[in-house]
C-alpha positions as CSV (number, residue, x, y, z in Angstrom):
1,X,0.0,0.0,0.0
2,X,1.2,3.3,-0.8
3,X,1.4,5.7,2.2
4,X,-0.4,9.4,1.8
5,X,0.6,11.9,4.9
6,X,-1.4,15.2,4.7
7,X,0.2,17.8,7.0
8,X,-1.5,20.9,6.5
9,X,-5.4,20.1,6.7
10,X,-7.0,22.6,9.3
11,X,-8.0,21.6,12.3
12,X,-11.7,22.1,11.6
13,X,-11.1,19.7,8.8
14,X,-9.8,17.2,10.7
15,X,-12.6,17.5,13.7
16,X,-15.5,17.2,11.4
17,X,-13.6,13.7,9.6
18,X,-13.4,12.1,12.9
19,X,-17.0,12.8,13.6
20,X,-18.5,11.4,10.2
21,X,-15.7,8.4,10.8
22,X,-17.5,8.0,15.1
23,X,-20.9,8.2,13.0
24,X,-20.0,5.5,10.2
25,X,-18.4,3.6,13.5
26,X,-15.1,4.0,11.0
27,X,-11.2,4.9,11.8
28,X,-10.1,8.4,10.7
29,X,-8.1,6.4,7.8
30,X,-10.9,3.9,7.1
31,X,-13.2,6.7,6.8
32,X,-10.2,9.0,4.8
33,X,-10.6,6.1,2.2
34,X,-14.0,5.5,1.8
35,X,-14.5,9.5,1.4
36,X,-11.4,9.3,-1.5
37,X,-13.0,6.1,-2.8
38,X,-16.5,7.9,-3.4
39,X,-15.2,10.7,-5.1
40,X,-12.7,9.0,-7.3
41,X,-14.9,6.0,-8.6
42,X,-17.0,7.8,-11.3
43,X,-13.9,9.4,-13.2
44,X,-12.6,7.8,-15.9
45,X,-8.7,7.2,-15.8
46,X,-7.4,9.0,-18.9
47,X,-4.3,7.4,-20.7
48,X,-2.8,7.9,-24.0
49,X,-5.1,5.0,-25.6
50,X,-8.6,6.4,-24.4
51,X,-7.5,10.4,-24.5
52,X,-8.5,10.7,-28.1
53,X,-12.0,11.2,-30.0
54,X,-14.5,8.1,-29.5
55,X,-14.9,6.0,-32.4
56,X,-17.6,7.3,-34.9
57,X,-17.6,10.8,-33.3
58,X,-17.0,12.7,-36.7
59,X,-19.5,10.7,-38.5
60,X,-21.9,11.3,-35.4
61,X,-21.6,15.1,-35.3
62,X,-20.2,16.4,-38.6
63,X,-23.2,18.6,-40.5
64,X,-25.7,17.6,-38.0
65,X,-26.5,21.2,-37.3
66,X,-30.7,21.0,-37.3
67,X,-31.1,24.5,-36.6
68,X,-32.4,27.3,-38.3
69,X,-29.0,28.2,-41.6
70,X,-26.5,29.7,-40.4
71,X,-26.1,32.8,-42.2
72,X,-22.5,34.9,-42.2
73,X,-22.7,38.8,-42.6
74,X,-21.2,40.9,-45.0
75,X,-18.0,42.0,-43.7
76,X,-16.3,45.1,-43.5
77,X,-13.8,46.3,-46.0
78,X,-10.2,45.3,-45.1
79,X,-8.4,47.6,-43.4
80,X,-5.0,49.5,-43.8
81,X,-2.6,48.8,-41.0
82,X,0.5,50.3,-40.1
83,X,3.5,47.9,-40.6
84,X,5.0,46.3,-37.4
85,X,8.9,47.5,-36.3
């Protein structure tokens, strides 16, 4: 098991673990870990093979706009800019 020491929690922090870990009739750790545990299970863990686009994405989402046309306005003129030093 790999050891975690967390030195600068605040006090208050600390008090209100112990008292959900009395409540859940846990140890400060065992209660540390179910708390980390809860949190942590959801995410996903990202890694080089999974960071990418899903397969089929593009042909999912490409042109499937079913709004109302999109319409650009007539730009301005260009402009005349000073050159850069």
């Amino acid at each position: 098991m790999t050891q975690i020491i967390l030195e600068t929690i605040k006090p208050v922090v600390i008090e209100k673990l112990k008292n959900l870990a009395q409540k859940h009739q846990r140890t400060l750790e065992a209660e540390i870990t179910a708390i980390l545990e809860d949190v942590v299970e959801s995410m996903p863990i990202v890694t080089s093979e999974n960071r990418s686009w899903s397969v089929g994405f593009f042909e999912r989402t490409c042109g499937s706009w079913d709004g109302e046309p999109l319409v650009r306005e007539q730009q301005p003129e260009e402009q005349e800019r000073e050159p850069l030093l």
